[in-house]
PDB file of N, CA, C and O in Angstrom:
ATOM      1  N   UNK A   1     120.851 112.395  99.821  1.00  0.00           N
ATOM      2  CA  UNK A   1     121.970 111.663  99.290  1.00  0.00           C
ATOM      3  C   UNK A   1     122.868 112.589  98.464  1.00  0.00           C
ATOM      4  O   UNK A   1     124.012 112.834  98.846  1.00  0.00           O
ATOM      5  N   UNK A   2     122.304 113.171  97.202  1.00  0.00           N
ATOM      6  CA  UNK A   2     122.922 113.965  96.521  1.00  0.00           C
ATOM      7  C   UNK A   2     123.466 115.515  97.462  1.00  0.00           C
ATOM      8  O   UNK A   2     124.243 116.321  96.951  1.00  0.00           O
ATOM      9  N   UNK A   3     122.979 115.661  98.640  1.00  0.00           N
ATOM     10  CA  UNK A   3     123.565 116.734  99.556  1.00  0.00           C
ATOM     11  C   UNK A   3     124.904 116.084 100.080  1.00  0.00           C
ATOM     12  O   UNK A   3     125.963 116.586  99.703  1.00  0.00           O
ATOM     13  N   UNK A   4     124.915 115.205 100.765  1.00  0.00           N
ATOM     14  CA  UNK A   4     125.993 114.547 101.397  1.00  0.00           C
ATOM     15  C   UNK A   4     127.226 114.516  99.972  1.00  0.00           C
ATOM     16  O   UNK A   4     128.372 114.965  99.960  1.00  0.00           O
ATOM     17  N   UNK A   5     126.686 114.021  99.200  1.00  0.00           N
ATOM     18  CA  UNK A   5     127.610 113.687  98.378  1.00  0.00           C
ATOM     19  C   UNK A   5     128.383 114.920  97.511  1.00  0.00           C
ATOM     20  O   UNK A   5     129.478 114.655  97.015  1.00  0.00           O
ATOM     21  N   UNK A   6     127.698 116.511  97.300  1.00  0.00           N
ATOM     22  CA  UNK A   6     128.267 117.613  97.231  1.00  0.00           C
ATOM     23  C   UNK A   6     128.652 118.159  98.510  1.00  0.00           C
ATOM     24  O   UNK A   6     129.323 119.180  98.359  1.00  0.00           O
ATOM     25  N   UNK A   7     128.447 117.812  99.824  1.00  0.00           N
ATOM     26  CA  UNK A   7     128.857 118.275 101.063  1.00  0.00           C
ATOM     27  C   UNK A   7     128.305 119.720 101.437  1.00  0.00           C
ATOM     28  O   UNK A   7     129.045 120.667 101.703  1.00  0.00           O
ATOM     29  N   UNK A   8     126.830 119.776 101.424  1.00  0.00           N
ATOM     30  CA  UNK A   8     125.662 120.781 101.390  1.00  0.00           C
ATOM     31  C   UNK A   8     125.195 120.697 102.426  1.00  0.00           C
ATOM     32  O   UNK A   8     124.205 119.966 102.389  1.00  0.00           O
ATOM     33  N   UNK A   9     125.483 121.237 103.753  1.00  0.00           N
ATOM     34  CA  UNK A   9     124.587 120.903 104.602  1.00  0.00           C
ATOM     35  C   UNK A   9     123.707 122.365 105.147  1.00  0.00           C
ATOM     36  O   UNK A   9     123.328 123.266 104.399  1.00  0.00           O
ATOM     37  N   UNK A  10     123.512 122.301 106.670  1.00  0.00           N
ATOM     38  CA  UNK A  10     122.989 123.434 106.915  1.00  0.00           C
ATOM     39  C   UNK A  10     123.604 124.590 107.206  1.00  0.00           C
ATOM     40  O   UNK A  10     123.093 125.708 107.136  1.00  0.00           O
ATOM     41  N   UNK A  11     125.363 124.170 107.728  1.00  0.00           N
ATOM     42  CA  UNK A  11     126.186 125.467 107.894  1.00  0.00           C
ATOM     43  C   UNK A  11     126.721 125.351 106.462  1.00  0.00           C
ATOM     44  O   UNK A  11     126.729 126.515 106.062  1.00  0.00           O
ATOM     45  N   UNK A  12     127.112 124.666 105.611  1.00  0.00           N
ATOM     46  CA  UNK A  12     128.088 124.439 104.433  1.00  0.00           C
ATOM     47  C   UNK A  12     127.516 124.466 103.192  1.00  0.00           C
ATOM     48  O   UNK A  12     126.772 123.594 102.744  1.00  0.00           O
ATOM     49  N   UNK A  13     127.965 125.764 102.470  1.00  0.00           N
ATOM     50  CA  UNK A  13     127.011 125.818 100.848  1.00  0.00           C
ATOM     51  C   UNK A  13     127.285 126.303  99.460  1.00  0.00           C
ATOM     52  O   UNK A  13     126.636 126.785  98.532  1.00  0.00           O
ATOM     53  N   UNK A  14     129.125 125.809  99.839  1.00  0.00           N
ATOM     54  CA  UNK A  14     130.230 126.036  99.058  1.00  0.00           C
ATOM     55  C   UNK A  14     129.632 125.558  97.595  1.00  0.00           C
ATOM     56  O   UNK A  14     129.804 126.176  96.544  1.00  0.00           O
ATOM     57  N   UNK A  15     128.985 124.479  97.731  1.00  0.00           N
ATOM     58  CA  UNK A  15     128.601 123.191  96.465  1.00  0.00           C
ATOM     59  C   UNK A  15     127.043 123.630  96.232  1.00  0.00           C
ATOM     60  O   UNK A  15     126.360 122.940  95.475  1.00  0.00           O
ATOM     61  N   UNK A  16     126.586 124.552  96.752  1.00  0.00           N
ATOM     62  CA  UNK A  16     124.961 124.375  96.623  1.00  0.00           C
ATOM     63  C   UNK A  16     124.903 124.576  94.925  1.00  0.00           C
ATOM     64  O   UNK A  16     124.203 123.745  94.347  1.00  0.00           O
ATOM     65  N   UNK A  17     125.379 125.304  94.326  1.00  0.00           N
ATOM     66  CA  UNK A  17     125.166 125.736  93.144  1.00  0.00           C
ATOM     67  C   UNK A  17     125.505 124.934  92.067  1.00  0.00           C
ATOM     68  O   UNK A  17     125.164 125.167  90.907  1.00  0.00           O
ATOM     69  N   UNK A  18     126.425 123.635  92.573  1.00  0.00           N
ATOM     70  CA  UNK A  18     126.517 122.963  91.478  1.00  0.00           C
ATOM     71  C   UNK A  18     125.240 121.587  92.025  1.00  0.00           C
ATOM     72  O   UNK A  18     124.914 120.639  91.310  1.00  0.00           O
ATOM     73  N   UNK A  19     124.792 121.821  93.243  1.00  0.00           N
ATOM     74  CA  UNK A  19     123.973 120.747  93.425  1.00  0.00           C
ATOM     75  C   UNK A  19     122.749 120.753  92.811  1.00  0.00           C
ATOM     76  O   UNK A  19     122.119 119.746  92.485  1.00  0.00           O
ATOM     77  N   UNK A  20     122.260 122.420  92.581  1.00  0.00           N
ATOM     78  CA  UNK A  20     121.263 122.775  91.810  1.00  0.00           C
ATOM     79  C   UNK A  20     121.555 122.324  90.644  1.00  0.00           C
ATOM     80  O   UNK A  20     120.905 121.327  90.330  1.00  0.00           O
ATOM     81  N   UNK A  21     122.506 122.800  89.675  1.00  0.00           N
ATOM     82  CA  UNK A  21     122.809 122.176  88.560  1.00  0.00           C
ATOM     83  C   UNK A  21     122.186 120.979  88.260  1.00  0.00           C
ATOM     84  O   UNK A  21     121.306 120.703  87.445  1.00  0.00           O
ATOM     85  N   UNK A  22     122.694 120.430  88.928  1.00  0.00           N
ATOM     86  CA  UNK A  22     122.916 118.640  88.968  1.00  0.00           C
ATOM     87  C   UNK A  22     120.961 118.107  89.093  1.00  0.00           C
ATOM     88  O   UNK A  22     120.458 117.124  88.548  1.00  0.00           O
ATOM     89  N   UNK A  23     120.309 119.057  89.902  1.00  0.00           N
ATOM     90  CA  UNK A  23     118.913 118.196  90.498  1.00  0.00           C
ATOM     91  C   UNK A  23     118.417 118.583  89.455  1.00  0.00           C
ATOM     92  O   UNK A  23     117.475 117.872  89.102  1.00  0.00           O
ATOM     93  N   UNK A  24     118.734 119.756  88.524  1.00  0.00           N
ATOM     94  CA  UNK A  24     117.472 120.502  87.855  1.00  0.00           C
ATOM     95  C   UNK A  24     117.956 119.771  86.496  1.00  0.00           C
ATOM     96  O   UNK A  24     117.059 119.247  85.835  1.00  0.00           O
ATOM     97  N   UNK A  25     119.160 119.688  86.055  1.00  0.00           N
ATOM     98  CA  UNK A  25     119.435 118.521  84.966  1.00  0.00           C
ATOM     99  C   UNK A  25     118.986 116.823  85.094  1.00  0.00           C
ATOM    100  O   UNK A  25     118.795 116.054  84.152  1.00  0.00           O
ATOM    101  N   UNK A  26     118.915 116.600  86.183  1.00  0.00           N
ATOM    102  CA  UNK A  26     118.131 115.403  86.683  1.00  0.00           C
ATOM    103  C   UNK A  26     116.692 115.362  85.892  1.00  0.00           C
ATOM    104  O   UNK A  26     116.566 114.380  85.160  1.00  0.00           O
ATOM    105  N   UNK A  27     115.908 116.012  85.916  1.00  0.00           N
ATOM    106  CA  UNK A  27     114.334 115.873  85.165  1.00  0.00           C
ATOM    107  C   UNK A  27     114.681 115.331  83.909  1.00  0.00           C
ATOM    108  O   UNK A  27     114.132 114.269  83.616  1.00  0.00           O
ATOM    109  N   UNK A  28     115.640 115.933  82.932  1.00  0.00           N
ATOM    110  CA  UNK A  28     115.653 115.424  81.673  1.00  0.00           C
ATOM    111  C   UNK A  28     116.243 113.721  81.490  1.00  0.00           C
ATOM    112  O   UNK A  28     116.442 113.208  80.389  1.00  0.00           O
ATOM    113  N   UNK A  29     116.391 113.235  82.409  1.00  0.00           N
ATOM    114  CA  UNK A  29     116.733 112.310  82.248  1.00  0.00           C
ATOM    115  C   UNK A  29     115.595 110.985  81.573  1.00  0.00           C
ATOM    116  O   UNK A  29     115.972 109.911  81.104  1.00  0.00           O
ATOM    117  N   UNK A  30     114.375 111.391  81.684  1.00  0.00           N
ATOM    118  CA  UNK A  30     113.563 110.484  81.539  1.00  0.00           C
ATOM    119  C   UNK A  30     113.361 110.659  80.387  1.00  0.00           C
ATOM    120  O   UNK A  30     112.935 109.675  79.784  1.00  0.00           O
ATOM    121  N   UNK A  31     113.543 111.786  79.689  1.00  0.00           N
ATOM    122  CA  UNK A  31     114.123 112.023  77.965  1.00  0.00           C
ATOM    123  C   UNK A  31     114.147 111.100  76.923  1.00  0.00           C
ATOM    124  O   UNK A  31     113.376 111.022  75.967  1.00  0.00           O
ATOM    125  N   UNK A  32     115.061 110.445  77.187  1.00  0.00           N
ATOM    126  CA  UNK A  32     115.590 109.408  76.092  1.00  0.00           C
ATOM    127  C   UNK A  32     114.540 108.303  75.992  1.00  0.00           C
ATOM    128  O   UNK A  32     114.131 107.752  74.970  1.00  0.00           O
ATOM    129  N   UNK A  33     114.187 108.092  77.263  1.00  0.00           N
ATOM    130  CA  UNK A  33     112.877 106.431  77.410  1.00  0.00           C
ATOM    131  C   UNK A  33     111.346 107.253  76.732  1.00  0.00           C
ATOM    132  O   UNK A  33     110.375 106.501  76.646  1.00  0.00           O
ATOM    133  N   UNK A  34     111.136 108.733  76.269  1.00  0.00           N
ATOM    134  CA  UNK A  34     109.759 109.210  75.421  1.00  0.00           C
ATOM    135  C   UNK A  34     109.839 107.600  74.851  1.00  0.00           C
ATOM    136  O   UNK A  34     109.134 106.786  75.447  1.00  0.00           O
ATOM    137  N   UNK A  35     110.602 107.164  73.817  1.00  0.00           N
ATOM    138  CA  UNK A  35     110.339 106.545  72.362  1.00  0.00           C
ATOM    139  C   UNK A  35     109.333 105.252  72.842  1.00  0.00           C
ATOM    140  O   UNK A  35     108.539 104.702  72.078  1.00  0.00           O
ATOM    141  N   UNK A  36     109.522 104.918  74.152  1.00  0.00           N
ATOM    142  CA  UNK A  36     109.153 103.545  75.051  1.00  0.00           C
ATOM    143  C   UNK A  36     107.383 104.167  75.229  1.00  0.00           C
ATOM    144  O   UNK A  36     106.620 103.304  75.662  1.00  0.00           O
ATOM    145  N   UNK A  37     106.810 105.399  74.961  1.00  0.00           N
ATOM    146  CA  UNK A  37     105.311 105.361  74.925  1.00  0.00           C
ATOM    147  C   UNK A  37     104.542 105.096  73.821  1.00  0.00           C
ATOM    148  O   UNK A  37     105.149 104.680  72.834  1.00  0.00           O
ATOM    149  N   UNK A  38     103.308 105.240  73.745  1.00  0.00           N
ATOM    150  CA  UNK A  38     102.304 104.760  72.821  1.00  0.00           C
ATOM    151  C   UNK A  38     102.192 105.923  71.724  1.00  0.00           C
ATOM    152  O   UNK A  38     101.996 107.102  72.021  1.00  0.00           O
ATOM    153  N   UNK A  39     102.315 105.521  70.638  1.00  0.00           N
ATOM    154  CA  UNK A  39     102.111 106.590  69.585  1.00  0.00           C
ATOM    155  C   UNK A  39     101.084 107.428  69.360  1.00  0.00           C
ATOM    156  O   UNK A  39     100.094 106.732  69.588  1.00  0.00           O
ATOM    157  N   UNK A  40     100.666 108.660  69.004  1.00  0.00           N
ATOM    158  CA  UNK A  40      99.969 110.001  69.115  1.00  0.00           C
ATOM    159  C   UNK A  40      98.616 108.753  68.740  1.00  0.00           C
ATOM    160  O   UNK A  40      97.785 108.540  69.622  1.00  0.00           O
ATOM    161  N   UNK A  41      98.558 108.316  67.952  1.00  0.00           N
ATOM    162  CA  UNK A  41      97.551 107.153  67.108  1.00  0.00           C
ATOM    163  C   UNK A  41      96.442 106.229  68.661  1.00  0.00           C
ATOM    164  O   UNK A  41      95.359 105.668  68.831  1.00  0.00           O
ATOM    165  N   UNK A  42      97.413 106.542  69.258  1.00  0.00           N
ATOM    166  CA  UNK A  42      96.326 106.355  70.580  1.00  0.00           C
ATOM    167  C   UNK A  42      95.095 107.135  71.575  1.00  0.00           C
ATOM    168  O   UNK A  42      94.169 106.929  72.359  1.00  0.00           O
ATOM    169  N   UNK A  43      95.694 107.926  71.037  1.00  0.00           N
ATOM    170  CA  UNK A  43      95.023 109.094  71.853  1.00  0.00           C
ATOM    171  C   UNK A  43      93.243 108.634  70.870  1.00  0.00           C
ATOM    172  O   UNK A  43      92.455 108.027  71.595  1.00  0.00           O
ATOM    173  N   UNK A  44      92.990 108.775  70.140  1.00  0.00           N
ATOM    174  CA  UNK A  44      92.221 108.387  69.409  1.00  0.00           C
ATOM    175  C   UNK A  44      90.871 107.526  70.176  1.00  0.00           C
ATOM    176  O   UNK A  44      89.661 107.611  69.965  1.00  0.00           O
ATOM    177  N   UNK A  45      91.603 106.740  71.074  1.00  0.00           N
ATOM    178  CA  UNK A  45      90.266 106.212  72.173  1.00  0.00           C
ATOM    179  C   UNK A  45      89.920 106.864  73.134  1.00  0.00           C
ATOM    180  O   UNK A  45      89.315 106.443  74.121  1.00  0.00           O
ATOM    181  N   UNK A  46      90.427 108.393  72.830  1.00  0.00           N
ATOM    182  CA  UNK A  46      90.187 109.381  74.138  1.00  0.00           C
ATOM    183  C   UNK A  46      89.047 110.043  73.928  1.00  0.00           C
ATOM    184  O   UNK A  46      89.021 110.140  72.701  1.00  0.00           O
ATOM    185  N   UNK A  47      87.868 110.680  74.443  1.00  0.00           N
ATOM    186  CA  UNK A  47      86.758 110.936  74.372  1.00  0.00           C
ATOM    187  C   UNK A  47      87.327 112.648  73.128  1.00  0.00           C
ATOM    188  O   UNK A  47      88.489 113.053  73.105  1.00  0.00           O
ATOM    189  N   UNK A  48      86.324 113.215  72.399  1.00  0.00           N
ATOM    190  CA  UNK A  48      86.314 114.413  71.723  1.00  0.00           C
ATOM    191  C   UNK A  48      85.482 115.467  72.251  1.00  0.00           C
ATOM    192  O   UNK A  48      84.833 115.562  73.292  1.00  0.00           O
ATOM    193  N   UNK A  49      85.657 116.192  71.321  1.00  0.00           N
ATOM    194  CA  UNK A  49      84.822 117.433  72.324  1.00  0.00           C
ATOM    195  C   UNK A  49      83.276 117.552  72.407  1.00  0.00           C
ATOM    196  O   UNK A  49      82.660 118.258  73.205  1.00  0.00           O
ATOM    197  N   UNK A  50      82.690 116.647  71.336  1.00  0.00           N
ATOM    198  CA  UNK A  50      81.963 116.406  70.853  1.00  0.00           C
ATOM    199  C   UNK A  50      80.834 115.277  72.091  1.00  0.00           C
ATOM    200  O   UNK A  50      79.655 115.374  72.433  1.00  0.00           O
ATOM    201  N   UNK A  51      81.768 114.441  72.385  1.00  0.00           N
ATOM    202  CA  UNK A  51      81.771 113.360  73.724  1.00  0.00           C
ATOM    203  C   UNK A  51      81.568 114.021  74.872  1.00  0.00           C
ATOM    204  O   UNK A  51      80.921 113.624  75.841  1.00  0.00           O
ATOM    205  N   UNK A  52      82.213 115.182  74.727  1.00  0.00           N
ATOM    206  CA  UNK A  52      82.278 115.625  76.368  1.00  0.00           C
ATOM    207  C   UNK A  52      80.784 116.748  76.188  1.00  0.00           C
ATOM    208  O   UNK A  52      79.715 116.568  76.770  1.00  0.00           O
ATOM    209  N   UNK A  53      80.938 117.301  75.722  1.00  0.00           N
ATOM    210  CA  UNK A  53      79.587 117.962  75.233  1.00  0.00           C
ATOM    211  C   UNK A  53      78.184 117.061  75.646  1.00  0.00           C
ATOM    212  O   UNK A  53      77.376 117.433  76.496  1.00  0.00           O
ATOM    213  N   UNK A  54      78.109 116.140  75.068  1.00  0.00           N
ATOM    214  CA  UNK A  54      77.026 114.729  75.098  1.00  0.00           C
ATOM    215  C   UNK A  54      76.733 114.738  76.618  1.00  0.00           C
ATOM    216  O   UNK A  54      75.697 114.985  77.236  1.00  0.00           O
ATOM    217  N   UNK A  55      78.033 114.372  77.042  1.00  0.00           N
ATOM    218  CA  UNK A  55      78.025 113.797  78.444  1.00  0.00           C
ATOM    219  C   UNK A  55      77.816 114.790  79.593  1.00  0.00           C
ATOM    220  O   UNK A  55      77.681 114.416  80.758  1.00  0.00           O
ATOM    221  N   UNK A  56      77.795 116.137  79.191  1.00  0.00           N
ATOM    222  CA  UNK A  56      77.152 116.958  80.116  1.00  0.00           C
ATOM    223  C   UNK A  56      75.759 117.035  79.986  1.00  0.00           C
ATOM    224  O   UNK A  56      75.096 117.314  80.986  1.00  0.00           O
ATOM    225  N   UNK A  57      75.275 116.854  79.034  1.00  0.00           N
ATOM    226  CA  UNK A  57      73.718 117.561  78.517  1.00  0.00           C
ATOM    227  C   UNK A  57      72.815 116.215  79.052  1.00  0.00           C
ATOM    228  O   UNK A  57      71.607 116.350  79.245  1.00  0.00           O
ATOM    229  N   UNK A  58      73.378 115.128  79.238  1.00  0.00           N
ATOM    230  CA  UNK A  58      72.948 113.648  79.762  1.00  0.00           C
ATOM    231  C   UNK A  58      73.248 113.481  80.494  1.00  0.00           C
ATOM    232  O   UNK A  58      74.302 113.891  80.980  1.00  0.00           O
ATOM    233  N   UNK A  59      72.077 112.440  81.175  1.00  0.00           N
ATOM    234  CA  UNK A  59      72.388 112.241  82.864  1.00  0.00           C
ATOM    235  C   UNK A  59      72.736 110.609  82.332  1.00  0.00           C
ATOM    236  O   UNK A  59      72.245 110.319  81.241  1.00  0.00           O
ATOM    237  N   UNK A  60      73.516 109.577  83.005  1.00  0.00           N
ATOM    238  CA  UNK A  60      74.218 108.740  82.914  1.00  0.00           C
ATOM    239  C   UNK A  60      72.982 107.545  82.733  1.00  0.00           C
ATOM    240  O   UNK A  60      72.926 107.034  81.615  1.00  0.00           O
ATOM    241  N   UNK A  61      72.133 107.138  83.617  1.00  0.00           N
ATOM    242  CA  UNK A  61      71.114 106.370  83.707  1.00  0.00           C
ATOM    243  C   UNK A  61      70.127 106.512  82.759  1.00  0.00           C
ATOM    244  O   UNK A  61      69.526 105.438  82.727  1.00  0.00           O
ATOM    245  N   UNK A  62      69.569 107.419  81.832  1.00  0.00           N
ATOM    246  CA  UNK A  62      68.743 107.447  81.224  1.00  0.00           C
ATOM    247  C   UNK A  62      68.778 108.197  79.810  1.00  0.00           C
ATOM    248  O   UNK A  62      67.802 108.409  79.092  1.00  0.00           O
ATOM    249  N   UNK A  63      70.044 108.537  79.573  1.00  0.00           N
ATOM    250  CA  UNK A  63      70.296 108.955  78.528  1.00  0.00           C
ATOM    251  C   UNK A  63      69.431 110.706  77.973  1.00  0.00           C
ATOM    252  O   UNK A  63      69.537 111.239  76.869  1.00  0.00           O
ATOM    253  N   UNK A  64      68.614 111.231  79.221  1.00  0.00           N
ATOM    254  CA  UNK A  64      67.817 112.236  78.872  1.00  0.00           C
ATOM    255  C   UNK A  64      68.486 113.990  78.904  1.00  0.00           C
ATOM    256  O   UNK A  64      69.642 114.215  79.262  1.00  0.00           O
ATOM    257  N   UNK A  65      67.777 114.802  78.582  1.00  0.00           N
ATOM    258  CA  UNK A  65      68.428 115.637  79.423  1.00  0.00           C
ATOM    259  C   UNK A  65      68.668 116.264  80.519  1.00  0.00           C
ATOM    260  O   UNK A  65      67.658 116.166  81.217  1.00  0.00           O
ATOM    261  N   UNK A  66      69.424 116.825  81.016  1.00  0.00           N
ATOM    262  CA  UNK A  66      69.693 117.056  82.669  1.00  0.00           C
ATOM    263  C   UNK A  66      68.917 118.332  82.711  1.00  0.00           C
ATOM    264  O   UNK A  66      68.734 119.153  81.813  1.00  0.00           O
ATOM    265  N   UNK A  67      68.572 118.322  83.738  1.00  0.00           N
ATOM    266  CA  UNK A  67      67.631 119.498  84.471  1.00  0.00           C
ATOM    267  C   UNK A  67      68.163 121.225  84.450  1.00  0.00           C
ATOM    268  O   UNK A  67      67.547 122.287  84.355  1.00  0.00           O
ATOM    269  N   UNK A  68      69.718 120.837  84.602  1.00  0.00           N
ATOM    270  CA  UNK A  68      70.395 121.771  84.146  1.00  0.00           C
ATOM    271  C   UNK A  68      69.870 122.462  82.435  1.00  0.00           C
ATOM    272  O   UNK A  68      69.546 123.607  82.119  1.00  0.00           O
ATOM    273  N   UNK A  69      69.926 121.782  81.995  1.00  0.00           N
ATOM    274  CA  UNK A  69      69.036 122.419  80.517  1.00  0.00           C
ATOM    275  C   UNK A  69      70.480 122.230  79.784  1.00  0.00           C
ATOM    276  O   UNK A  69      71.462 121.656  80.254  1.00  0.00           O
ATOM    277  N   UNK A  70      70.366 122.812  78.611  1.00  0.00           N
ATOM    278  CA  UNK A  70      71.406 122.451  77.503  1.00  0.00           C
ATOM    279  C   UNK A  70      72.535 123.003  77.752  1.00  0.00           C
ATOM    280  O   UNK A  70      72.278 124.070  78.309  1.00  0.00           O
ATOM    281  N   UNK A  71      73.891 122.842  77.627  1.00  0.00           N
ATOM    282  CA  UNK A  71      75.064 123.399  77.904  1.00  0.00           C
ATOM    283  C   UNK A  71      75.479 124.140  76.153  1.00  0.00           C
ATOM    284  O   UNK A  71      76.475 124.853  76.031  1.00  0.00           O
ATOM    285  N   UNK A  72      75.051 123.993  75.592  1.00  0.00           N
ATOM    286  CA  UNK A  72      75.682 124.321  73.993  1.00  0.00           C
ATOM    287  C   UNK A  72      74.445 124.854  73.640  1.00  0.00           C
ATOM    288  O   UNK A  72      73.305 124.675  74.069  1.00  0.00           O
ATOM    289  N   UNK A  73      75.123 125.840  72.397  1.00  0.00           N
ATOM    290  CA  UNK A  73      74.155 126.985  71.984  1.00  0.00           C
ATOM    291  C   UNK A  73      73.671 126.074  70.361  1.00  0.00           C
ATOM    292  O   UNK A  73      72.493 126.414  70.256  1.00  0.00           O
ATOM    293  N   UNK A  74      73.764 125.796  69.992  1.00  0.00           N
ATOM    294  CA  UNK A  74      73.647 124.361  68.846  1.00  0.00           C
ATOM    295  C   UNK A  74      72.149 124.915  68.901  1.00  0.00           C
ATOM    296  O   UNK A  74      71.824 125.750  68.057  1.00  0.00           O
ATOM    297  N   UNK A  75      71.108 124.436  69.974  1.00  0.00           N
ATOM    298  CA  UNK A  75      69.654 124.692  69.370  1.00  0.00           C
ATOM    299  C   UNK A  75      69.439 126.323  70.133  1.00  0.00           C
ATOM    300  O   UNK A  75      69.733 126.952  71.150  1.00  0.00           O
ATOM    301  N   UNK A  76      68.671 126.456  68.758  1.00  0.00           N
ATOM    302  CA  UNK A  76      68.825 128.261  68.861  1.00  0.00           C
ATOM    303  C   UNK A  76      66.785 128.320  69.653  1.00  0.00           C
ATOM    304  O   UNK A  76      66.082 129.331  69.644  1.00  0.00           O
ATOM    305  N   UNK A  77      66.496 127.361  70.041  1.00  0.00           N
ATOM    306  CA  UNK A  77      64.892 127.526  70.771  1.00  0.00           C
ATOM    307  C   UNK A  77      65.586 127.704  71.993  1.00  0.00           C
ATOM    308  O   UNK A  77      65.621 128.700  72.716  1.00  0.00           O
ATOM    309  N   UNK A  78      66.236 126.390  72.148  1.00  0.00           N
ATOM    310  CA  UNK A  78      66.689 126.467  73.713  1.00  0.00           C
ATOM    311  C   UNK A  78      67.434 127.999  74.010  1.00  0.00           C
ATOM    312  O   UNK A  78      67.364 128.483  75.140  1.00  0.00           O
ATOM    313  N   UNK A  79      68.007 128.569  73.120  1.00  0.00           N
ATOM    314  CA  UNK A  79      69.105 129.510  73.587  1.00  0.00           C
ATOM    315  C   UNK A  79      68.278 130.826  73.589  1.00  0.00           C
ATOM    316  O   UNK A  79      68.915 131.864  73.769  1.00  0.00           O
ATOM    317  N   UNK A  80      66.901 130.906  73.404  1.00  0.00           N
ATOM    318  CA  UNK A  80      66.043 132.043  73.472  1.00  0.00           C
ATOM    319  C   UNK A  80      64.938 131.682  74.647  1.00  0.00           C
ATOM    320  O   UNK A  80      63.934 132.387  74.744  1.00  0.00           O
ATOM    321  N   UNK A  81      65.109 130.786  75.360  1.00  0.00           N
ATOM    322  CA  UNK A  81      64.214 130.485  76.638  1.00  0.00           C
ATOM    323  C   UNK A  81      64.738 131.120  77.554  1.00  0.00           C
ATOM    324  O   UNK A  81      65.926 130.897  77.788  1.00  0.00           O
ATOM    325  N   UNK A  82      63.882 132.283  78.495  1.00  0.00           N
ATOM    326  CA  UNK A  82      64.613 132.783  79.816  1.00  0.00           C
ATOM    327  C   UNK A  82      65.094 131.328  80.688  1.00  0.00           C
ATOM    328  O   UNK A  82      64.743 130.165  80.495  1.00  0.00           O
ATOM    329  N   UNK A  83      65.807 131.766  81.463  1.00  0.00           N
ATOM    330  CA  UNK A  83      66.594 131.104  82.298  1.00  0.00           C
ATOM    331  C   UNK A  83      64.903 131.003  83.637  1.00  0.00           C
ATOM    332  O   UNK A  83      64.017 131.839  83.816  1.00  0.00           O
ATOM    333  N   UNK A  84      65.090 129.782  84.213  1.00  0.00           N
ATOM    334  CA  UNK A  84      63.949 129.718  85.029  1.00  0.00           C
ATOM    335  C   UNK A  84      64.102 130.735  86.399  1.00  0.00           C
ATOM    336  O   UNK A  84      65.307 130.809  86.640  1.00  0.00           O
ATOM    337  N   UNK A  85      63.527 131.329  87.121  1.00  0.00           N
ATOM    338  CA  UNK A  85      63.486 132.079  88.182  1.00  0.00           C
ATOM    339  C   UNK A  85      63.717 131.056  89.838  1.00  0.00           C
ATOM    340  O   UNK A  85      62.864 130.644  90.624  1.00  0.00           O
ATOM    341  N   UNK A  86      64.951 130.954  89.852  1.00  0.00           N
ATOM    342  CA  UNK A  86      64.992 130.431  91.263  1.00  0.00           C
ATOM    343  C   UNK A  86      65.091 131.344  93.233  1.00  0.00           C
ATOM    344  O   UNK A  86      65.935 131.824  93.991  1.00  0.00           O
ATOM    345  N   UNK A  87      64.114 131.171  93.194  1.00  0.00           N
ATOM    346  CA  UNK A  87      62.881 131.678  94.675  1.00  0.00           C
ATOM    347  C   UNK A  87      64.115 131.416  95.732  1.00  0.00           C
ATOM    348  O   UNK A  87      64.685 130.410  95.311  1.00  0.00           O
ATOM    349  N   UNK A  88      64.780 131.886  96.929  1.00  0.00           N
ATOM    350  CA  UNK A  88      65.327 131.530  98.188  1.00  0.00           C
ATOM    351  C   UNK A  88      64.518 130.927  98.997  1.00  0.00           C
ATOM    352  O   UNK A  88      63.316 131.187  98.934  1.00  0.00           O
ATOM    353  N   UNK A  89      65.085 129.866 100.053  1.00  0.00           N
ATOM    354  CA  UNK A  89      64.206 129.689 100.589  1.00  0.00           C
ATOM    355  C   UNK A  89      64.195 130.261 102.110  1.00  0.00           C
ATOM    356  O   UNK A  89      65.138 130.027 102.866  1.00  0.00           O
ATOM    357  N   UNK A  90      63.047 131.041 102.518  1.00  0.00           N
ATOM    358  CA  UNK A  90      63.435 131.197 103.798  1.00  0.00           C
ATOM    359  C   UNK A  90      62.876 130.552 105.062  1.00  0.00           C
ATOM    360  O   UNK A  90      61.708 130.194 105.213  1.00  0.00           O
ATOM    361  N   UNK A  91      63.977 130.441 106.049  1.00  0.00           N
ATOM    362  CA  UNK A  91      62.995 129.247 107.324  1.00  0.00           C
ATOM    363  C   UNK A  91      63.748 130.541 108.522  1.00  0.00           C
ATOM    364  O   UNK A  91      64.734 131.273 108.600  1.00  0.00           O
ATOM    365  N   UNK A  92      62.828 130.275 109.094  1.00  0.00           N
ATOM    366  CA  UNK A  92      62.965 130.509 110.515  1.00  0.00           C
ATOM    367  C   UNK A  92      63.630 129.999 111.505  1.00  0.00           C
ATOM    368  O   UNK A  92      63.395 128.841 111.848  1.00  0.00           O
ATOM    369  N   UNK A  93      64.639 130.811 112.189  1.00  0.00           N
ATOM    370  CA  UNK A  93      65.409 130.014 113.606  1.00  0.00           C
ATOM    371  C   UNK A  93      64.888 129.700 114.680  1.00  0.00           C
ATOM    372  O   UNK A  93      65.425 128.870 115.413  1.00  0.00           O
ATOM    373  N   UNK A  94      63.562 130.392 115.038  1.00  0.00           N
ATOM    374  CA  UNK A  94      63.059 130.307 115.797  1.00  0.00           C
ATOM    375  C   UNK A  94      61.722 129.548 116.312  1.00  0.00           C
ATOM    376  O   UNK A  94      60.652 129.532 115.704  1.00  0.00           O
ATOM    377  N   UNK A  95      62.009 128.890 117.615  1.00  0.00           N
ATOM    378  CA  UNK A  95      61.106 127.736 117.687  1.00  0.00           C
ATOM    379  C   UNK A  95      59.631 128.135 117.754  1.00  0.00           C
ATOM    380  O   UNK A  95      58.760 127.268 117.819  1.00  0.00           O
TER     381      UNK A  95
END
């Protein structure tokens, strides 16, 4: 629409530069309607870092910890345990 209406086509590109103008000043338009969102005071029911932390170290159903082992260095036992030794497994292609 806004091509036709600067007369931009595929041979014609006399206007391209004010059409750019025009699209890339277009974004700010939604500018003025910010005041129409919810105040910073909302964010507040958004999980913390603290939350997100929790929710890795727990598996959803049982509240325990995940097999993965602890994600945060917080307990200093856990953070001196080697890491467990995981074995490949190998199979055969052949029948």
């Amino acid at each position: 629409l806004l091509t036709h209406w600067f007369g931009v086509s595929e041979t014609q590109f006399d206007n391209l530069s004010w059409l750019v103008v025009v699209t890339n000043l277009s974004t700010l338009l939604p500018l003025p309607l910010l005041f129409l969102l919810p105040d910073s005071s909302a964010s507040s029911s958004l999980l913390t870092e603290s939350d997100l932390e929790t929710h890795h170290t727990e598996t959803p159903s049982t509240g325990a910890q995940s097999q993965l082992g602890p994600t945060s260095t917080t307990d200093p036992e856990a953070a001196s345990k080697p890491a467990p030794e995981i074995s490949p497994k190998v199979t055969s292609l052949s029948p």
